[in-house]
DSSP file (Angstrom, degrees, kcal/mol; ACC not computed):
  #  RESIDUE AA STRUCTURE BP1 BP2  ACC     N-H-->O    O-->H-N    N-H-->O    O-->H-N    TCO  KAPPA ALPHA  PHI   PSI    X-CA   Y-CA   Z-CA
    1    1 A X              0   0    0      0, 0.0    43,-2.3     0, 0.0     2,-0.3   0.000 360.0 360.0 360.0 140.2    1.7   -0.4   -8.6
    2    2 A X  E     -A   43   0A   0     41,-0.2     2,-0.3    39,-0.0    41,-0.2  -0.692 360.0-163.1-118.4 170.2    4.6   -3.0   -8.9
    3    3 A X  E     -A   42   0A   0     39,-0.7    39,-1.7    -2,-0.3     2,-0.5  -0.837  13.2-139.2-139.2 167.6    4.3   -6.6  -10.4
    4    4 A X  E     -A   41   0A   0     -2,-0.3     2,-1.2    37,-0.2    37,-0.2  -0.989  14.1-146.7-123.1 106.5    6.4   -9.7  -10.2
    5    5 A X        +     0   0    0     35,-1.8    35,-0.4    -2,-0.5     2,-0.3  -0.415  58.6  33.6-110.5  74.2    6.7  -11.4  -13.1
    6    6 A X  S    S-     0   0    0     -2,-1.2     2,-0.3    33,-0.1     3,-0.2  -0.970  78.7 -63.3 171.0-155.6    7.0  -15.0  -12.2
    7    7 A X  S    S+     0   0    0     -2,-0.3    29,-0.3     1,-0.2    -2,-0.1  -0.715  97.5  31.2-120.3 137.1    6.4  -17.8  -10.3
    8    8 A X  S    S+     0   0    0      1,-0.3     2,-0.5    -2,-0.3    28,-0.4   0.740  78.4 161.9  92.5  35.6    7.3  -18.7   -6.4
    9    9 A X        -     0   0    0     -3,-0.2     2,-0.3    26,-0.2    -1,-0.3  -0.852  19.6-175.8-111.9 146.1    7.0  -15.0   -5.6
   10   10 A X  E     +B   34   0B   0     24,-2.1    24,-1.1    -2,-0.5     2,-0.5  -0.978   8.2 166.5-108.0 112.7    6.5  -13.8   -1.7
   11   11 A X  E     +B   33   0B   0     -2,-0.3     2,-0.3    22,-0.2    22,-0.2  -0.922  17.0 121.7-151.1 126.1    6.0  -10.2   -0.7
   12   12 A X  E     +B   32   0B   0     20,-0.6    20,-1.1    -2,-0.5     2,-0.5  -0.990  39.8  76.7-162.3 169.9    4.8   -9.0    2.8
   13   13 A X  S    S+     0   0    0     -2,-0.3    18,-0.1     1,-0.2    -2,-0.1  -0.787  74.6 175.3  98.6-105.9    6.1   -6.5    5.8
   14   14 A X        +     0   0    0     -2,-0.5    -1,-0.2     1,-0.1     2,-0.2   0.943  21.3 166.0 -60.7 156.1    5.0   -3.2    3.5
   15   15 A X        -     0   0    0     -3,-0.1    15,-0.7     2,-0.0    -1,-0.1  -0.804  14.5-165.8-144.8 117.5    5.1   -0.2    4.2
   16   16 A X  E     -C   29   0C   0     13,-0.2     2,-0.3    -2,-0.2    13,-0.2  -0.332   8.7-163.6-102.7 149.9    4.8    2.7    2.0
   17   17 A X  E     -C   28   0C   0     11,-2.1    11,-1.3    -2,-0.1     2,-0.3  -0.986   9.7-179.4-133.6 134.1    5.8    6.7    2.9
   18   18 A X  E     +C   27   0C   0     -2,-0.3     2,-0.3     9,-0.2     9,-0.3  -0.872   9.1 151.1-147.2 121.2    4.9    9.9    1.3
   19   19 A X  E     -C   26   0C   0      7,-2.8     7,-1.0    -2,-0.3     2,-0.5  -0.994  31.2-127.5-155.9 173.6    5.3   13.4    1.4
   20   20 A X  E     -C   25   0C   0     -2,-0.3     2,-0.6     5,-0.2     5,-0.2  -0.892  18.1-175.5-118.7  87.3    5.4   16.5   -0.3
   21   21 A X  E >   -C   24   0C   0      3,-2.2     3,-0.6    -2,-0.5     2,-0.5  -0.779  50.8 -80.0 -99.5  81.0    8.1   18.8    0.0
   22   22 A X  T 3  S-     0   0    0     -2,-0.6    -2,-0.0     1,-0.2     0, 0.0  -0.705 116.9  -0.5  57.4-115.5    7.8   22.0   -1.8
   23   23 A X  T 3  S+     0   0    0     -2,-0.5     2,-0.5     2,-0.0    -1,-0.2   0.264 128.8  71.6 -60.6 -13.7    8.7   21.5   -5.5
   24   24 A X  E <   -C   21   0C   0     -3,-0.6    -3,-2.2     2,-0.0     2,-0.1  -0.957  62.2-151.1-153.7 132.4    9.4   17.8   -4.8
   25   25 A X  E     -C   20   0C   0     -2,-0.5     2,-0.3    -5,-0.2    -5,-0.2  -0.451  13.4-162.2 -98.5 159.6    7.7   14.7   -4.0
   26   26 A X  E     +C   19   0C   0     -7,-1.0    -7,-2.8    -2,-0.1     2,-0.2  -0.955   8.9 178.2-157.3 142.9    9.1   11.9   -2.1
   27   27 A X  E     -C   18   0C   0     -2,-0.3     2,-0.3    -9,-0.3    -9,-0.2  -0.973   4.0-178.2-146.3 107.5    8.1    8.3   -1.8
   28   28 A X  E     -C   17   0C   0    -11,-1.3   -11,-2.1    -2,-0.2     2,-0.4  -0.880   4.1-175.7-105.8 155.4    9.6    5.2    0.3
   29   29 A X  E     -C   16   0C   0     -2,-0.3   -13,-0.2   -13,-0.2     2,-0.1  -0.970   5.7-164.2-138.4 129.8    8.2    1.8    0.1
   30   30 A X        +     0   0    0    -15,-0.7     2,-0.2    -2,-0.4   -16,-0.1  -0.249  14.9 169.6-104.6 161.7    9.6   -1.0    2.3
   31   31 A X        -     0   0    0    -17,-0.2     2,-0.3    -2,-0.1   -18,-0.1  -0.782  34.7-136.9-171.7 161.3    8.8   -5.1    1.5
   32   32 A X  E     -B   12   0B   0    -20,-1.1   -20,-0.6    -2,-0.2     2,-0.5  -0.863  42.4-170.0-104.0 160.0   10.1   -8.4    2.8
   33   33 A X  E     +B   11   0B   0     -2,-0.3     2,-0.2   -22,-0.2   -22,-0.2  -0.953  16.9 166.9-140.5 118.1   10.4  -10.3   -0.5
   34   34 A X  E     +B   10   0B   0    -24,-1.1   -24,-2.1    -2,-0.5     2,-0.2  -0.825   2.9 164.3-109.4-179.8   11.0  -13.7   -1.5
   35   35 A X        -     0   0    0     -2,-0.2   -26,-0.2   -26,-0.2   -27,-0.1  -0.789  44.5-120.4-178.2 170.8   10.9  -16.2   -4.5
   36   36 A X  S    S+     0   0    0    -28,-0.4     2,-0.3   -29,-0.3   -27,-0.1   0.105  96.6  10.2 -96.9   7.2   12.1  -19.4   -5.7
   37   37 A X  S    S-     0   0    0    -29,-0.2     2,-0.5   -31,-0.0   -31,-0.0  -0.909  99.4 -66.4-173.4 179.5   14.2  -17.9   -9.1
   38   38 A X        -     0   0    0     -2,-0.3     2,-0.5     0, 0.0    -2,-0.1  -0.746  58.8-176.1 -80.8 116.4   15.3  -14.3  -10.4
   39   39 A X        -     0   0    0     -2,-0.5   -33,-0.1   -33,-0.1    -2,-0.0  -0.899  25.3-116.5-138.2 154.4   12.3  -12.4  -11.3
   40   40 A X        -     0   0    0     -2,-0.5   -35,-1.8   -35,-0.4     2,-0.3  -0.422  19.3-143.6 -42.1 130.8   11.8   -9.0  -12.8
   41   41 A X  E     -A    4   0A   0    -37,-0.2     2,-0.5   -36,-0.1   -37,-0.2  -0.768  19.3-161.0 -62.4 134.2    9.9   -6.1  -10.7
   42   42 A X  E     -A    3   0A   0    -39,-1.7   -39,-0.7    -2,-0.3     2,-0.7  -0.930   3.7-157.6-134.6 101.2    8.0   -4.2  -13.0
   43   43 A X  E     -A    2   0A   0     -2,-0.5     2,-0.6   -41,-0.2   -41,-0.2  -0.759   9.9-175.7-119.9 141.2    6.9   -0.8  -12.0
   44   44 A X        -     0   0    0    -43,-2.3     2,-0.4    -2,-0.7    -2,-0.0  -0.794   4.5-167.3-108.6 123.2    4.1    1.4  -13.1
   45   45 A X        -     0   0    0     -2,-0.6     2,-0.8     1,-0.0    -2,-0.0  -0.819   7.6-165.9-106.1 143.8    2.9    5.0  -12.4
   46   46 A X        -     0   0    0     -2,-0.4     2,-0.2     2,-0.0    -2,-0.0  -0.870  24.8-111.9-135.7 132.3   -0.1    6.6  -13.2
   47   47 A X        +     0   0    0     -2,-0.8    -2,-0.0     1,-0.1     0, 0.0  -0.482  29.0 173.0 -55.8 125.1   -1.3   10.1  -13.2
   48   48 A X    >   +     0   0    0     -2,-0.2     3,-1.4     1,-0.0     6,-0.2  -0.112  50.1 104.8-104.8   0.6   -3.6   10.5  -10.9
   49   49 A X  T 3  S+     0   0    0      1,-0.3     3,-0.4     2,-0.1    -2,-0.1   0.584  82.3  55.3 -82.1   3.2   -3.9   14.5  -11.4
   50   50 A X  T 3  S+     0   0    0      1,-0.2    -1,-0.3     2,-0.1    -3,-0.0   0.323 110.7  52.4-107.5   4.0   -7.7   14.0  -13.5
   51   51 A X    X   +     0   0    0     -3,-1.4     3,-1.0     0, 0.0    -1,-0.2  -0.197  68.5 155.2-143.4  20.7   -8.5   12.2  -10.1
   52   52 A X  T 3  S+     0   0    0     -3,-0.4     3,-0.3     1,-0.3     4,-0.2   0.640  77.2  53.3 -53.9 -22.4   -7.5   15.1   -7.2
   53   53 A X  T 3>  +     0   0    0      1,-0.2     4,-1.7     2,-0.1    -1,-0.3  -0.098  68.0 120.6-114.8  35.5  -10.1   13.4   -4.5
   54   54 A X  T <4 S+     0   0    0     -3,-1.0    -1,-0.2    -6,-0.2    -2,-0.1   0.696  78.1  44.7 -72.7 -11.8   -8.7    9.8   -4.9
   55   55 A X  T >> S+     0   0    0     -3,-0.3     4,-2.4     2,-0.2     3,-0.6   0.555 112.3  53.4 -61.4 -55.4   -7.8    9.6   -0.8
   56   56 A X  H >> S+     0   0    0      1,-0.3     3,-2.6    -4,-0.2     4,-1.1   0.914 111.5  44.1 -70.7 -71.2  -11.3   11.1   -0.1
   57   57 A X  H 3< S+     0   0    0     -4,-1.7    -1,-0.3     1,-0.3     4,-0.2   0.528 118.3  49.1 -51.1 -15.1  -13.1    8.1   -2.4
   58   58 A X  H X4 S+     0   0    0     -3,-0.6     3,-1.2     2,-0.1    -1,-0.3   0.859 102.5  56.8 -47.1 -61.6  -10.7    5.9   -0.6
   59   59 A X  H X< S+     0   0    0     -3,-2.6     3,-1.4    -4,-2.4    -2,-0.2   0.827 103.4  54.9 -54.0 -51.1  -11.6    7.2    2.6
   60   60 A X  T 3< S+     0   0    0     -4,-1.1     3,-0.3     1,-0.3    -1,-0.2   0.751  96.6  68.7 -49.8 -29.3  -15.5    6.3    2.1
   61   61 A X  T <  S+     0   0    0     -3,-1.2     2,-0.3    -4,-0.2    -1,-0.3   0.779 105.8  33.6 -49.5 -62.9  -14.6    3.0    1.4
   62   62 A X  S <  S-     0   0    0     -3,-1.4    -1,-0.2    -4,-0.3    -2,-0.1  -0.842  83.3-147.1-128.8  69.3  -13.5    2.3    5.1
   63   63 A X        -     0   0    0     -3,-0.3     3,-0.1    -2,-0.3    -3,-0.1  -0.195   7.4-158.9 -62.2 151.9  -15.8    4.3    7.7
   64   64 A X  S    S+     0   0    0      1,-0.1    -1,-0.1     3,-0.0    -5,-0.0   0.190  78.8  77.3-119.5   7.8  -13.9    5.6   11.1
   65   65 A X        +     0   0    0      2,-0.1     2,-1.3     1,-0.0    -1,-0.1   0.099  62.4 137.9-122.3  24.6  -17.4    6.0   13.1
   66   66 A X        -     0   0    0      1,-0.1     2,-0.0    -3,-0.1    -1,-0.0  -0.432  46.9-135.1 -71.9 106.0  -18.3    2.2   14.0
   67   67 A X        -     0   0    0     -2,-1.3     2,-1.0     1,-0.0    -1,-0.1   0.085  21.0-172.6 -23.8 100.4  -19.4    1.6   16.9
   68   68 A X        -     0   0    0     -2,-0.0     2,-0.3     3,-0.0     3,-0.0  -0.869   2.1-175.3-129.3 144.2  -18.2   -1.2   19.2
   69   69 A X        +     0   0    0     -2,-1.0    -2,-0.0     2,-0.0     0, 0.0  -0.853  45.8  22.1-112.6 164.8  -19.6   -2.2   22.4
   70   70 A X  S    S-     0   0    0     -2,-0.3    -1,-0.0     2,-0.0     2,-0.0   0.635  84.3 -71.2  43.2 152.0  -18.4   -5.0   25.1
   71   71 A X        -     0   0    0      1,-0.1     2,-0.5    -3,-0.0    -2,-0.0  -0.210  27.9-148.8 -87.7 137.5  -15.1   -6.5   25.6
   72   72 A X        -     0   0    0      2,-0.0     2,-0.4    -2,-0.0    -1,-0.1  -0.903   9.4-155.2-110.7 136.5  -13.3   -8.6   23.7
   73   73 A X        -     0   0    0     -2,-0.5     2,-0.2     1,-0.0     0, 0.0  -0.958  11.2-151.8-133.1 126.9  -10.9  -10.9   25.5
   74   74 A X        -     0   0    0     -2,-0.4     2,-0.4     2,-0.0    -1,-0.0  -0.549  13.3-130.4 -86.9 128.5   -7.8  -12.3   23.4
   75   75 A X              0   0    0     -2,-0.2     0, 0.0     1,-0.2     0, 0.0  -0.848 360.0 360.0 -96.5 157.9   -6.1  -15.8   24.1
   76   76 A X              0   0    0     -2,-0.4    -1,-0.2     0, 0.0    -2,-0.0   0.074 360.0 360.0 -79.8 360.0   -2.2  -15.4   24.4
């Protein structure tokens, strides 16, 4: 989790990558970012290892077996 600690702050565009390479973890995280002054980024990790199924409870969250029927037609 990151924070911004101040006012006039923009952040949108992300996109996060992760994988797990033997001994060694690897994590990129992408943003477009603005703001109106200098402000600090402040970031925090938390152990997650007392939590191993935190993806699967995620997963429940957002069901992949909805159903749609009839067409949906997009204006340009």
């Amino acid at each position: 989790m990151c924070i911004f600690t101040g006012p006039g702050v923009s952040v949108s565009g992300t996109h996060i990558f992760g994988r797990v390479a033997e001994q060694e973890q690897f994590l990129v995280y992408q943003m477009a970012f603005g703001a109106t002054s200098d402000v600090p980024m402040v970031l925090r990790f938390i152990d997650l290892s007392t939590y191993p199924k935190f993806f699967e409870g995620l997963d429940l969250m957002f069901p992949q077996d909805l159903a749609i029927s009839g067409s949906v037609e997009l204006e340009p």
